[in-house]
C-alpha positions in Angstrom: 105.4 -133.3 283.0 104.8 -129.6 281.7 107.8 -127.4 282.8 106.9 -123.4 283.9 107.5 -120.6 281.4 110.6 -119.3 283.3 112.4 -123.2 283.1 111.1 -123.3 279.4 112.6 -119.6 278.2 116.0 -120.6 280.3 116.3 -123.5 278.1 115.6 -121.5 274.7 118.5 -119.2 275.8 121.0 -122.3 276.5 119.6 -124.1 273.0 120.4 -120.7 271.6 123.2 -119.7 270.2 124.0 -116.7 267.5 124.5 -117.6 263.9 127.9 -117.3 262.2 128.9 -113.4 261.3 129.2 -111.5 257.9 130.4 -108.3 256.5 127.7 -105.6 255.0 128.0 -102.4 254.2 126.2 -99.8 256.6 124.3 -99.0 253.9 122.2 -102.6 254.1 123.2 -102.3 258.4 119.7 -101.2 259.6 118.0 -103.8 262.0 121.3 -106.0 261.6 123.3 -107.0 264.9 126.6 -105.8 265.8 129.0 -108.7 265.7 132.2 -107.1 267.4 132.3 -103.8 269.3 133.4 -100.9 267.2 135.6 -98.0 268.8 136.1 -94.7 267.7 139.0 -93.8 265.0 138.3 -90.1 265.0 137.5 -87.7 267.5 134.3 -85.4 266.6 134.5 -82.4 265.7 138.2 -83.3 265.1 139.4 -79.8 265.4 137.8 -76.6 267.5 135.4 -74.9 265.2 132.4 -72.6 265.3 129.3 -73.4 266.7 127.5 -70.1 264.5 127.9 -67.7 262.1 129.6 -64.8 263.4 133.2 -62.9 264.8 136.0 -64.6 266.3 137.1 -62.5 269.0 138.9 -62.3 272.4 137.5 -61.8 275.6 139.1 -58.4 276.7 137.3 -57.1 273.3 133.7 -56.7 275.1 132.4 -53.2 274.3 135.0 -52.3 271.7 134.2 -51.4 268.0 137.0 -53.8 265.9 138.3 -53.8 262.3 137.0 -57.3 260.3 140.4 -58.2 258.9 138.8 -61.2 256.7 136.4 -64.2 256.3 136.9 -68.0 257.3 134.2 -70.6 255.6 133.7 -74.3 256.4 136.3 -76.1 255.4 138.7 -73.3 254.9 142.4 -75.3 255.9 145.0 -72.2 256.3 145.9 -71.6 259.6 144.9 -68.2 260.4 145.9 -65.9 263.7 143.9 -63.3 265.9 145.0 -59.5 265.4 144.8 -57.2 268.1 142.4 -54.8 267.8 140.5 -56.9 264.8 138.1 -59.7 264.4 137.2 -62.1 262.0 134.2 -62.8 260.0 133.7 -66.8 260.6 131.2 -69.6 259.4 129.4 -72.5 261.0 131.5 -74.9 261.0 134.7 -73.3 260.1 137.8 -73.9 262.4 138.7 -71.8 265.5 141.8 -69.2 264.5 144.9 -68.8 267.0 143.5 -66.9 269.7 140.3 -66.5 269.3 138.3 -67.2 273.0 134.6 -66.5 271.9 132.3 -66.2 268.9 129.7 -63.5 268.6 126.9 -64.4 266.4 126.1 -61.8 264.3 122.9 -60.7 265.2 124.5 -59.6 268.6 126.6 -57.2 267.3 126.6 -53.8 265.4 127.8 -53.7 261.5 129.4 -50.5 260.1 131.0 -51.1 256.9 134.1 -53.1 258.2 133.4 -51.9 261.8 132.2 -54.4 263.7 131.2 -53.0 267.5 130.8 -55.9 270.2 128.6 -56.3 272.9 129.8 -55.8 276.7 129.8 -58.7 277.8 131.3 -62.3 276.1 131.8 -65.2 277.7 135.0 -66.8 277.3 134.4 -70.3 275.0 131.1 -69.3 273.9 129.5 -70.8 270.4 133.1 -72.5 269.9 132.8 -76.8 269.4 135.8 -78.2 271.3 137.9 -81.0 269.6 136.5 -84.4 270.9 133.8 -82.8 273.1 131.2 -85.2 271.0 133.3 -87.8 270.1 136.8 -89.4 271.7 139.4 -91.0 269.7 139.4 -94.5 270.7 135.9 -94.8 273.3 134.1 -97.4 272.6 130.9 -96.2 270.3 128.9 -99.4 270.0 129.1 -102.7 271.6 128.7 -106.0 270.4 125.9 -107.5 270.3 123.5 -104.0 269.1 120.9 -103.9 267.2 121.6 -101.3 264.5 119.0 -98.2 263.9 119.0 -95.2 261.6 121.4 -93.0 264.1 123.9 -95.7 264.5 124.3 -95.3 260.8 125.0 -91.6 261.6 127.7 -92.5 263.7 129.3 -94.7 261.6 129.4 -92.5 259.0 130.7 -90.0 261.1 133.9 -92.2 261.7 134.4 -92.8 258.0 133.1 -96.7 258.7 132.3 -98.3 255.1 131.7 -101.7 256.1 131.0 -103.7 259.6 130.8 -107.1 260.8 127.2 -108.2 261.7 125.4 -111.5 262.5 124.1 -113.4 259.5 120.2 -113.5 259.7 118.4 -116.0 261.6 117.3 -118.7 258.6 113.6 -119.9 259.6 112.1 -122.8 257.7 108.8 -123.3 258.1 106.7 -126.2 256.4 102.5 -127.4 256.9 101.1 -130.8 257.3 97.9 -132.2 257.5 95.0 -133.0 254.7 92.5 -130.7 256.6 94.3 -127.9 256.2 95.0 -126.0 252.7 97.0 -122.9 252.0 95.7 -119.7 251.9 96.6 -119.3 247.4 95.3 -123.1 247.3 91.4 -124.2 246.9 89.2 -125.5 249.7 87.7 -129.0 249.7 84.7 -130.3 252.2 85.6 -129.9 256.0 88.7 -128.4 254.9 90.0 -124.8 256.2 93.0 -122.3 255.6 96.1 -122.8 257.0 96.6 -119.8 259.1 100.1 -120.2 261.5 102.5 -120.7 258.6 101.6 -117.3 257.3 101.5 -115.7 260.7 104.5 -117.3 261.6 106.3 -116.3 258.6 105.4 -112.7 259.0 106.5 -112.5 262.5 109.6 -114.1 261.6 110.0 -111.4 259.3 109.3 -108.7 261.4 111.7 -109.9 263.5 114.5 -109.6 261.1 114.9 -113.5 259.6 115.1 -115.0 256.2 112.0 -117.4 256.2 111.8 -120.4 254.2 108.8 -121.7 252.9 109.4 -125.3 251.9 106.4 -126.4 251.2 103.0 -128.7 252.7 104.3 -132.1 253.7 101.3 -134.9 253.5 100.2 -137.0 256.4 102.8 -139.7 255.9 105.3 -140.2 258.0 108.2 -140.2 255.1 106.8 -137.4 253.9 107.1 -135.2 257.0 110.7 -136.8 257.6 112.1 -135.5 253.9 110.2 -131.8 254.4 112.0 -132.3 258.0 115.3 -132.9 256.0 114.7 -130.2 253.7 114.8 -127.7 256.0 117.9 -128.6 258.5 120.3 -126.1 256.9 117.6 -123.5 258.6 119.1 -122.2 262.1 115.3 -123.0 263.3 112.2 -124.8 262.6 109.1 -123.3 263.0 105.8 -126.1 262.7 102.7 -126.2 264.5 100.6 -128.9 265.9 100.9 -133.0 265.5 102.1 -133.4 268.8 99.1 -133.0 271.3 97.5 -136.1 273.1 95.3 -138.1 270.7 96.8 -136.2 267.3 96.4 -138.3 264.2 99.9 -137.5 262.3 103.2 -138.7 262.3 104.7 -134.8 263.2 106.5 -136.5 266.3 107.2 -139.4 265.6 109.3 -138.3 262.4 111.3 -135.4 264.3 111.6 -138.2 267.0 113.2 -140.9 263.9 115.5 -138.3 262.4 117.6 -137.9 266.1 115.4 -134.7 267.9 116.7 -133.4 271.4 114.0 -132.9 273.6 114.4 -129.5 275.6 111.1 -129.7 276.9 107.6 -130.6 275.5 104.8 -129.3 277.6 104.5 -126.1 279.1 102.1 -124.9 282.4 100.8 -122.2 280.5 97.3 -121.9 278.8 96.7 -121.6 276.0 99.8 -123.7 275.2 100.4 -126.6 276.8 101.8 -129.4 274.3 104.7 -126.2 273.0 107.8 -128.2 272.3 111.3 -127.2 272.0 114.7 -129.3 271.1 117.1 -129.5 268.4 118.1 -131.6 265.4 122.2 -131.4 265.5 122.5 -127.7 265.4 119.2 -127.1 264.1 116.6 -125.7 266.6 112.7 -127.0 266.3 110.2 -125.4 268.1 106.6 -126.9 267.7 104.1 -125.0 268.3 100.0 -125.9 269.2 97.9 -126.2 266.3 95.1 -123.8 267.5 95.8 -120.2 265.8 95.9 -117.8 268.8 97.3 -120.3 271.1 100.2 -120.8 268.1 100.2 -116.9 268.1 100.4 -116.2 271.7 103.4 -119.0 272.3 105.2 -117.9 269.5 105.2 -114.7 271.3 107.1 -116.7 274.0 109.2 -119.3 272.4 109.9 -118.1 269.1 110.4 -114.7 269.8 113.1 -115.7 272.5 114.6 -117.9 270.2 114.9 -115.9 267.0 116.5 -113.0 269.3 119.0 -115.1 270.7 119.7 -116.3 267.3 120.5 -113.0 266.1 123.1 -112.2 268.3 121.6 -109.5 270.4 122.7 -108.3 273.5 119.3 -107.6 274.7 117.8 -111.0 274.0 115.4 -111.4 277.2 111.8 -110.7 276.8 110.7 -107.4 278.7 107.6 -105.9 280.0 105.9 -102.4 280.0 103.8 -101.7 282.7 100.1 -100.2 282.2 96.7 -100.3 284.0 93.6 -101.9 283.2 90.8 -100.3 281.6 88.2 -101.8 283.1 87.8 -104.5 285.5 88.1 -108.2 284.1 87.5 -111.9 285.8 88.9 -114.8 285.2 89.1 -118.4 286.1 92.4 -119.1 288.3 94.5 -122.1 288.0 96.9 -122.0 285.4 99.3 -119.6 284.0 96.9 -118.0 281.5 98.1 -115.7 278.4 95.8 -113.0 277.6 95.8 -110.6 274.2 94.2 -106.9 274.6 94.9 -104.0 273.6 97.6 -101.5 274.7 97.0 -97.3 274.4 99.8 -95.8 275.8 98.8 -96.1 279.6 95.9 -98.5 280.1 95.3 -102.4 278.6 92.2 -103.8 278.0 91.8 -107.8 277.5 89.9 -109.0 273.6 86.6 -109.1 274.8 86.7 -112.9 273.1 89.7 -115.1 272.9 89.4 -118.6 272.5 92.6 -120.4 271.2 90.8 -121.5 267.8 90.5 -118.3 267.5 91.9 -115.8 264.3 90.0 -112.7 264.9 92.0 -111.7 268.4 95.2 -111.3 266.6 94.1 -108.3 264.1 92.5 -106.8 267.9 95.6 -107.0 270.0 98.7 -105.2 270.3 100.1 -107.1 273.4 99.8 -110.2 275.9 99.7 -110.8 279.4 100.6 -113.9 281.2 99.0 -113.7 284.4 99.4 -116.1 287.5 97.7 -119.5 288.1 96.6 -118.0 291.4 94.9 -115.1 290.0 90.6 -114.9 289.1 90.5 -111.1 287.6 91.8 -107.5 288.2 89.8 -104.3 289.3 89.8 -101.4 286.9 93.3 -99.3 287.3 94.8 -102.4 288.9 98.6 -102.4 287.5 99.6 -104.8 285.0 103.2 -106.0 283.0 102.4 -106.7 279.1 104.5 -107.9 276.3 104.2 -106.2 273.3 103.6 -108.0 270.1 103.8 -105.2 267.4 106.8 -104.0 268.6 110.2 -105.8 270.4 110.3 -105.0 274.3 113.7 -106.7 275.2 116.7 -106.3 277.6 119.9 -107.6 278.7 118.4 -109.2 281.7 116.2 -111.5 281.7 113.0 -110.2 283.6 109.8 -111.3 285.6 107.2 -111.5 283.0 104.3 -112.8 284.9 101.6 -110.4 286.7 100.2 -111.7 290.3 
């Protein structure tokens, strides 16, 4: 009996667990996953220090013309003390002398040889960087569990942080089957055609930050799929598609079946998609997907997406949604959860004009899904919608209402 989308998902996130943890440098840290939270060693700026090139001065100096008694540049360490009646000549970045309340950048004031005149008012603190006022010794910067970008690399660096512990990549293994179906570097035969889902689901894969294997087209005999099976059950997941719809003509099921698979579920109510199945050989996760290309695409979407996040450790592992309007006004024919691919530009969606799930050409066309209620037959234009991306991650810690009613 086919299972709904929100029973199959929940069981992806229980099958899924995240792979074991290494140590990288955050030099190779972008788009890896924090494995342990990291807290601050330093507080930034770690002393007070100029916010512009300018005078150090005191407050009750407003209007007054002042002697410059000397120059402090970045990185200058001698301690150095305010005079009365006299300013100093400071640099970005250079640290705060005893007594000093204000800096006035130096186009605000008036230059006369060493006779600097100030302006009538200044405002106590001005242009000066307080110790810690970024940065605290000892908060917590990032937690576990994050998905590293470009300015987390900044911080990092900014704590003196050479190496960090992330989550290994997700290992993907993906293999073909199936006499009718050649790869795309190989030649066709009669009533043969190119195999397009072990590509596509390689690149995803990819995309989504694992190490794919490739190991290879298994031919349709069931020892054959079993040792392609075996090959690949050092993989954290297993990626295959079709073999296990009604009336198939391969062994694909029976051979996961002989070599000790746990079924998590293997039909879904969703359309296209139906026959998806999910399980697990020991610690190995196998997810089989239809063999139709855009229904393969679209559950990947899904299923594989959910599990290769959940895989990799990150906090936000649940699928999300944006929310957009339709373009124009589309019908459909109600009774099962349907998936649809359009396009998304920023603030309205509009459905692929065709979208059968043989289909190649929709995938190129569309930048998102929508999985839209059983009970619904079509929305009016400017009717509001929730769409998955598929070109970029939409994810969060909570796992979300997908479906649009």
């Amino acid at each position: 009996m086919a299972i709904n989308v929100e029973e199959a998902l929940k069981l992806v996130y229980t099958f899924a667990s995240p792979t074991q943890s290494e140590i990288v440098p955050i030099e190779n840290a972008i788009h890896r996953v924090l494995c342990e939270a990291l807290t601050a060693r330093h507080s930034l700026p770690s002393f007070d220090n100029s916010a512009m090139d300018g005078y150090a001065v005191r407050v009750e100096d407003a209007g007054k013309t002042l002697k410059q008694s000397c120059v402090i540049f970045a990185g200058n360490g001698e301690e150095i003390r305010m005079v009365e009646d006299q300013c100093i000549r400071i640099m970005t970045g250079a640290k705060i002398p005893q007594g000093c309340e204000a800096i006035i950048p130096i186009e605000e004031v008036v230059v006369n040889g060493d006779q600097i005149t100030l302006p009538a008012a200044i405002k106590a603190s001005q242009h000066i960087r307080l110790k810690g006022e970024d940065i605290q010794a000892g908060m917590e910067l990032l937690m576990e569990g994050t998905l590293l970008h470009a300015h987390h690399i900044s911080l990092l660096a900014s704590q003196g942080v050479t190496h960090i512990k992330v989550y290994r990549r997700p290992r993907v293994a993906l293999f073909s089957s199936g006499n009718e179906l050649k790869m795309h570097y190989e030649t066709l035969g009669s009533n043969q055609l190119y195999n397009t889902n072990t590509p596509t689901f390689a690149a995803r894969a990819q995309e989504l930050g694992c190490d794919v294997i490739f190991t290879g087209t298994a031919s349709d005999s069931l020892e054959s799929i079993q040792e392609y099976i075996r090959r690949a059950l050092d993989a954290d997941l297993i990626i295959t598609s079709g073999g296990v719809s009604v009336g198939d003509a391969d062994f694909t099921k029976e051979a996961f079946t002989s070599l000790g698979f746990e079924s998590a579920f293997e039909s879904v109510d969703i359309k296209p998609g139906k026959p998806t199945t999910f399980g697990r050989i020991g610690t190995t996760l196998i997810l089989n997907l239809p063999g139709n290309p855009l229904a393969a695409a679209l559950c990947f979407e899904l299923f594989g997406q959910s599990a290769i996040l959940a895989l990799s450790g990150r906090k936000d592992k649940y699928l999300s949604t944006m929310t957009a309007s339709m373009r124009e006004p589309f019908k459909m024919k109600k009774g099962r959860r349907s998936l649809i691919p359009g396009w998304y530009d920023g603030a309205t969606f509009s459905p692929c004009e065709k979208f059968g799930p043989g289909m190649v050409l929709p995938l190129s066309l569309a930048n998102a899904i929508m999985m839209v209620d059983a009970s619904v037959e079509g929305f009016e234009a400017g009717s509001s919608v929730k769409i998955i991306p598929t070109r970029w991650c939409m994810s969060s810690e909570q796992q979300n209402a997908l479906i649009t009613y």
